[in-house]
C-alpha positions in Angstrom: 0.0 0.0 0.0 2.7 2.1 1.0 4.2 1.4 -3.0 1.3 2.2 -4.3 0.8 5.4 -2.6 4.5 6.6 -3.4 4.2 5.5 -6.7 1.3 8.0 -7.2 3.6 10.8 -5.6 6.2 10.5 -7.8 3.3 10.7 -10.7 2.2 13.1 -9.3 5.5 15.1 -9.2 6.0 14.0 -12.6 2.8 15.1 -14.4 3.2 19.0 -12.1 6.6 19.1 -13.6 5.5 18.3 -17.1 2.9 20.7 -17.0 5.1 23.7 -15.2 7.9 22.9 -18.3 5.0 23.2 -21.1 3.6 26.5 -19.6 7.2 28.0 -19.2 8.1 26.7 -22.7 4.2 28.0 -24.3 5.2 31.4 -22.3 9.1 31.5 -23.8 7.2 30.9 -27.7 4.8 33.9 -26.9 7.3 36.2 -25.0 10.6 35.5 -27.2 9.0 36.5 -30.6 8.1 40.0 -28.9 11.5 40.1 -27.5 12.7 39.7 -31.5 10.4 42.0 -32.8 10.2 45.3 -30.3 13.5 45.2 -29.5 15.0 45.3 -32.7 13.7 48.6 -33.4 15.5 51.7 -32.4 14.1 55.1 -30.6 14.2 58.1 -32.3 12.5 61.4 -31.7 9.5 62.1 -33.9 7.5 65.1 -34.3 3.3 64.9 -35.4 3.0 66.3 -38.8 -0.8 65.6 -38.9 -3.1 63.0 -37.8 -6.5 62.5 -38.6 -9.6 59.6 -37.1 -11.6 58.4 -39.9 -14.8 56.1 -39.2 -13.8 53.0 -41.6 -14.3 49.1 -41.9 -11.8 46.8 -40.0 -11.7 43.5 -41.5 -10.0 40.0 -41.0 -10.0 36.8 -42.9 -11.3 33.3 -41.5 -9.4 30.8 -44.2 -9.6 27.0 -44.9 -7.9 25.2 -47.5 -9.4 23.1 -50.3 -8.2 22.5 -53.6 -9.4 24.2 -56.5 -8.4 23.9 -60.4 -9.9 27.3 -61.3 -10.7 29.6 -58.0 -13.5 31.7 -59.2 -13.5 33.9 -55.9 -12.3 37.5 -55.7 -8.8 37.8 -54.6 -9.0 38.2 -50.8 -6.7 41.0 -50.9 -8.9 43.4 -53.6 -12.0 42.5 -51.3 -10.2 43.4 -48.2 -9.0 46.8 -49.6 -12.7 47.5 -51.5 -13.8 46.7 -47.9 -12.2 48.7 -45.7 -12.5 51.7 -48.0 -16.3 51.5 -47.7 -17.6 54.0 -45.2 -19.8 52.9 -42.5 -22.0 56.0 -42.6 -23.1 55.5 -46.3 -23.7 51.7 -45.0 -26.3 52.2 -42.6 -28.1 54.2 -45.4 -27.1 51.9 -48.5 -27.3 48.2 -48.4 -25.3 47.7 -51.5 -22.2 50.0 -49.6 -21.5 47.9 -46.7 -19.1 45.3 -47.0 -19.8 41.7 -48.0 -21.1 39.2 -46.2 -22.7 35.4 -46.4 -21.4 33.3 -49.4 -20.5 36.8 -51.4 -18.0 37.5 -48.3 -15.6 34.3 -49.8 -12.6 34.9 -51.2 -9.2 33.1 -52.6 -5.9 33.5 -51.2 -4.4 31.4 -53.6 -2.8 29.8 -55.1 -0.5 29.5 -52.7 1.3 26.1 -52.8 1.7 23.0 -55.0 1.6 20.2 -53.3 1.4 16.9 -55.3 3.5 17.0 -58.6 2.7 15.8 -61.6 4.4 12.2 -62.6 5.1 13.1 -65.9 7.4 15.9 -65.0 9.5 14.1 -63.1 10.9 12.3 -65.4 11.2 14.9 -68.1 13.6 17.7 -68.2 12.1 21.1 -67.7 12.3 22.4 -71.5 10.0 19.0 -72.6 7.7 19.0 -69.7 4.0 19.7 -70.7 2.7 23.1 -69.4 0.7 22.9 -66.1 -1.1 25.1 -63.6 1.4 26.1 -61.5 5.4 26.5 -61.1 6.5 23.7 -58.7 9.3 25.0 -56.9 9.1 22.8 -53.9 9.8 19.7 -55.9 13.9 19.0 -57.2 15.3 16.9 -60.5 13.0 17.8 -63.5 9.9 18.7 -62.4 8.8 21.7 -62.7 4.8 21.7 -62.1 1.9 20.7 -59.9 -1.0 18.5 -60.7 -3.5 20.6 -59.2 -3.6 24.0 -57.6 -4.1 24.5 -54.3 -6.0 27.6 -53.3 -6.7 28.9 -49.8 -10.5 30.2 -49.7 -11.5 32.5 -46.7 -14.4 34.2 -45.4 -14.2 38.1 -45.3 -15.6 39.6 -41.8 -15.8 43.2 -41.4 -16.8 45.4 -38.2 -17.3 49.2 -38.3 -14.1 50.7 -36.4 -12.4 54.0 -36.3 -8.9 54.9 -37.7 -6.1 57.6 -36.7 -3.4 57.9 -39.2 -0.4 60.0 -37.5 2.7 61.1 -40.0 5.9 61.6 -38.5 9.1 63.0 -39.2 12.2 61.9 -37.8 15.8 61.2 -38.8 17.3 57.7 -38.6 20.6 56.6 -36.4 22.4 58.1 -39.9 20.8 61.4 -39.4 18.7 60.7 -42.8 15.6 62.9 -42.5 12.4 60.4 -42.9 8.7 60.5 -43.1 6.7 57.6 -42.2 2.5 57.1 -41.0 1.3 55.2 -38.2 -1.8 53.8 -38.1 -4.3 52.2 -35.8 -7.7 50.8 -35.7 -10.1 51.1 -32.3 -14.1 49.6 -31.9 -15.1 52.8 -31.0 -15.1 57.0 -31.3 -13.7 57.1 -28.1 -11.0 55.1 -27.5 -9.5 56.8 -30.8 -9.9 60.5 -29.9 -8.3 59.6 -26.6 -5.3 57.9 -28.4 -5.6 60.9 -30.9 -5.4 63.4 -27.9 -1.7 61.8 -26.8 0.0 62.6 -30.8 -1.5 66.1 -31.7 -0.1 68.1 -34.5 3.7 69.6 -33.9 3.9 67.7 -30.4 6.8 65.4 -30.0 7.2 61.7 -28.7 9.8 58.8 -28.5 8.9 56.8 -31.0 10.4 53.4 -32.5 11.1 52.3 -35.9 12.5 49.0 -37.5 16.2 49.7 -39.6 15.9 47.5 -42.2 12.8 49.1 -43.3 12.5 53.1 -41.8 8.8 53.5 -43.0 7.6 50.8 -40.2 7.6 52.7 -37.1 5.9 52.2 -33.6 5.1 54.7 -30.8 6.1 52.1 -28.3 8.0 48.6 -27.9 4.1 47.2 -27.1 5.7 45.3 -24.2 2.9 44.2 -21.7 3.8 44.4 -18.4 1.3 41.6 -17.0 3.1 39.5 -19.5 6.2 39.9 -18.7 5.5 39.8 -15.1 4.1 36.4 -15.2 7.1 35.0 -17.5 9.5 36.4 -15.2 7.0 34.5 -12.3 6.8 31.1 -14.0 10.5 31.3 -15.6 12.4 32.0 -12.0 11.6 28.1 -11.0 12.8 26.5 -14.5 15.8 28.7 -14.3 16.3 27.0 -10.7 16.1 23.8 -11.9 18.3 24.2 -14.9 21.0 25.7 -12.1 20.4 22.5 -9.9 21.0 20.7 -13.1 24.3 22.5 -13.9 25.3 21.9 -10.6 24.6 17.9 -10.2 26.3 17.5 -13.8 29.4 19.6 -12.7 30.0 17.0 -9.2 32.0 14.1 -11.5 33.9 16.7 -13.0 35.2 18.4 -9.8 35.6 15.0 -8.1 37.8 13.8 -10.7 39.6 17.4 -11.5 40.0 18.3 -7.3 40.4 14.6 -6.0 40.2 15.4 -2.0 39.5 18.7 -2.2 36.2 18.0 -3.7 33.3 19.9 -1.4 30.0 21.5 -1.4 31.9 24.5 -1.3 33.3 23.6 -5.0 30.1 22.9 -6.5 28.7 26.0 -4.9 31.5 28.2 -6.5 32.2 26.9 -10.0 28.1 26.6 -10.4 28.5 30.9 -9.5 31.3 30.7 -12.1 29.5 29.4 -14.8 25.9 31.3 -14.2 27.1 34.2 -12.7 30.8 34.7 -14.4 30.0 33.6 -18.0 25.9 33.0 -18.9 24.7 36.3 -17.8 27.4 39.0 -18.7 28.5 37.0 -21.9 25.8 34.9 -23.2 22.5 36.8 -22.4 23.4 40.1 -21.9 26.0 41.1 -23.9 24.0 39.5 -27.3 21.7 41.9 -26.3 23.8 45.2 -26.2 25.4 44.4 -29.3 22.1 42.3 -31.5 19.7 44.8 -30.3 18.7 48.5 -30.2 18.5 49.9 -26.8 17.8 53.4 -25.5 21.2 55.5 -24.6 20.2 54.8 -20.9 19.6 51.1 -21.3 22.8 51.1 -23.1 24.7 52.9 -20.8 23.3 50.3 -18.0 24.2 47.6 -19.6 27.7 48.4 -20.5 28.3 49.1 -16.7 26.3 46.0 -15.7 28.3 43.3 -17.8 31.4 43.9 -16.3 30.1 44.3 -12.8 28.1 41.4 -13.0 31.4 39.3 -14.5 33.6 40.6 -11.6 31.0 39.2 -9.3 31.0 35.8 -11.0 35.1 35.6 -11.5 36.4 37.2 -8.5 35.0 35.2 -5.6 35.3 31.6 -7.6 38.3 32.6 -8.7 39.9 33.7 -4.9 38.2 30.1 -3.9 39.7 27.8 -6.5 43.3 29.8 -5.8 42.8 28.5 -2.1 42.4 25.3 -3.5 45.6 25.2 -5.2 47.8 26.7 -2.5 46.6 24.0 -0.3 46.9 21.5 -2.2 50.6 23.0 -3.4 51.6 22.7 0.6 
């Protein structure tokens, strides 16, 4: 009985493990791709130029696949502009105005890939094959077409929303002068005057735009702090364990390295060495001073920070494993 009933425990444990690893691991997919995206823009100082809230049609696409020889829908794209152009004033007056809905709301994305190819172009060379429907690019050797297209059909779905449009001016990290609009989309009159209010003409804000591409520009990183606060929450304990971890695989090591001056002690120290000496100055934050954009300040803070924090890995370790050796030198 008393088997049984530790056998469960351990489950138990098992099964709370599993399912802290695949909420820190969902958590690290949502949280990194922000990390990738916000933080690879850089701050710059913009000025309003104009702005303007327009009531308009906000629309998304619901898609499926199916394959289709000859896609007869509108391209999903043309409808979606047509759509969102339409003005939801005129719509409440004119049926034929408002954006389209049922069966007349489907539209094709496609085509969009080629997934079976067609026998007899494999084993022709490109110049003799017979033409087909589509390139085949995903296929190698000598084919170069698909059997059938495959064409992704979605369902327009439209809702009445209003739009501010901001332009900026700014100049990049070169000192090029550049223009570039922002726009967002809000349910409702209010929410958009109110976000209208924060950007009026000739005011000034920090705002954030991507390198590669200058006309893509933000008026913050978008970093929510509940988010961040329950990754940091939920990452502390896997970032525990993987310490623990370092530690138990680091014992044999040390045994076989320090012989009888093998200890706790050692384990404690070269575990500091490794997190506190090399991961975190080297390999987290030092990718990030030079991979991403900071602000002057965070820049500043981190170039004091790496060094501090690699003093406080190396020195104490290091005075430690010295001891070691004097001793063991007497």
């Amino acid at each position: 009985m008393a088997d049984c009933g530790m056998y469960c425990a351990r489950m138990f444990g098992l099964c709370v493990c599993l399912a802290f690893l695949a909420v820190v691991s969902y958590m690290a997919y949502v949280m990194i791709p922000i990390i990738a995206r916000d933080y690879n823009s850089i701050p710059a100082r913009m000025t309003v130029l104009q702005i303007a809230v327009s009531p308009r049609h906000c629309c998304h696409l619901a898609c499926f696949c199916v394959e289709v020889d000859n896609p007869s829908a509108e391209s999903c794209d043309a409808m979606e502009r047509r759509s969102e152009e339409l003005s939801p004033a005129i719509c409440l007056t004119n049926a034929s105005a408002c954006p389209p809905t049922g069966s007349a709301a489907v539209c094709t994305a496609g085509p969009f890939c080629c997934g079976s190819c067609n026998a007899t172009c494999l084993v022709m060379p490109p110049a003799d094959a017979p033409p087909c429907k589509c390139p085949c690019p995903k296929c190698s050797g000598g084919c170069s077409c698909c059997r059938h297209v495959e064409a992704r059909l979605c369902r327009l779905l439209c809702n009445p929303c209003f739009l501010t449009d901001i332009s900026v001016a700014f100049h990049d990290r070169h000192g090029t002068p550049r223009m570039a609009n922002i726009t967002s989309s809000f349910p409702d009159n209010v929410g958009a005057q109110v976000y209208a209010n924060d950007f009026v003409q000739n005011a000034t804000f920090l705002g954030f735009y991507k390198p590669s591409d200058p006309s893509i520009v933000h008026t913050s990183r978008r970093n929510p702090v509940d988010s961040w606060v329950a990754f940091v929450f939920l990452a502390f304990p896997f970032f525990t364990i993987v310490v623990a971890i370092t530690a138990l695989l680091s014992r044999p090591i040390l045994k076989w390295i320090l012989g009888t001056q093998y200890s706790g002690k050692a384990i404690f120290w070269a575990t500091w060495l490794i997190w506190i000496g090399i991961i975190w100055p080297f390999l987290i934050l030092l990718p990030i001073l030079e991979l991403s954009y900071p602000t002057p300040r965070a820049k500043t803070a981190l170039k004091v920070l790496i060094p501090l924090i690699a003093c406080i890995g190396w020195l104490p370790s290091s005075c430690y494993f010295f001891a070691l050796l004097l001793l063991s030198i007497a």
